[in-house]
C-alpha positions in Angstrom: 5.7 -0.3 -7.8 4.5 -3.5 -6.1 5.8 -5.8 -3.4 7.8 -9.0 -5.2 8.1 -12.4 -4.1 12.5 -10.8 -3.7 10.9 -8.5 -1.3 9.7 -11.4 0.5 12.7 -13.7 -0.1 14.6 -10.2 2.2 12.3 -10.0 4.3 9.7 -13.2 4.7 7.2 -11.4 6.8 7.5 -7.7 5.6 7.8 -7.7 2.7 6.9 -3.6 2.6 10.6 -3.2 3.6 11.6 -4.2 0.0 9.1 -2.4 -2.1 10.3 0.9 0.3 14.3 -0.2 -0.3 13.4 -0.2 -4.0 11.4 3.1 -4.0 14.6 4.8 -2.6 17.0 3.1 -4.5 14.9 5.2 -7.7 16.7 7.7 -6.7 13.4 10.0 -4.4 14.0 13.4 -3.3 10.8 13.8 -1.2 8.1 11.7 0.6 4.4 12.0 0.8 3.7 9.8 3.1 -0.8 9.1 3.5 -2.3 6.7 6.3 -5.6 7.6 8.5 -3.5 5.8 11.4 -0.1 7.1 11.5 -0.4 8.6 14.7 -1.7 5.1 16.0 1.4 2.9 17.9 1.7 -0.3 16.1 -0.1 0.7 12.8 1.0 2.0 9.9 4.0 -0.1 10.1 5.2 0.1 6.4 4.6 4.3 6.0 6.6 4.9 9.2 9.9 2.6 7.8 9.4 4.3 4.5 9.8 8.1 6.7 12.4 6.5 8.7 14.0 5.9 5.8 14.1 9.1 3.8 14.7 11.1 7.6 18.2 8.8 7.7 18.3 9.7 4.2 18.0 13.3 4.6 15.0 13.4 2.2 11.8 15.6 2.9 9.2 13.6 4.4 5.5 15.2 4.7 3.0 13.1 6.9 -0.7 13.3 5.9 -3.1 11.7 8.3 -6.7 11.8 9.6 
């Protein structure tokens, strides 16, 4: 999957929001999330919404990093 120019029309300047709605609306049952700077504050803005969203979800969400 791929960020769409609907993602963007949702959400003009973060547009990773849609692409992550869409991913969970498939229907997920657990999250591998990847991103060297997770731990970082203020980076890695799109993995943590997407493990926001499957913790409010109740989904299993496994954080790799570093």
């Amino acid at each position: 999957m791929k960020k769409t120019k609907e993602d963007y029309d949702i959400y003009p300047m973060d547009g990773w929001k849609g692409l992550n709605d869409r991913m969970f609306r498939t229907g997920i049952d657990l999250v591998l999330a990847f991103h060297p700077d997770y731990d970082k504050p203020g980076l890695a803005r799109g993995t943590r919404h997407a493990v926001g969203l499957a913790e409010q979800a109740g989904i299993p969400a496994h954080i790799f990093y570093k």
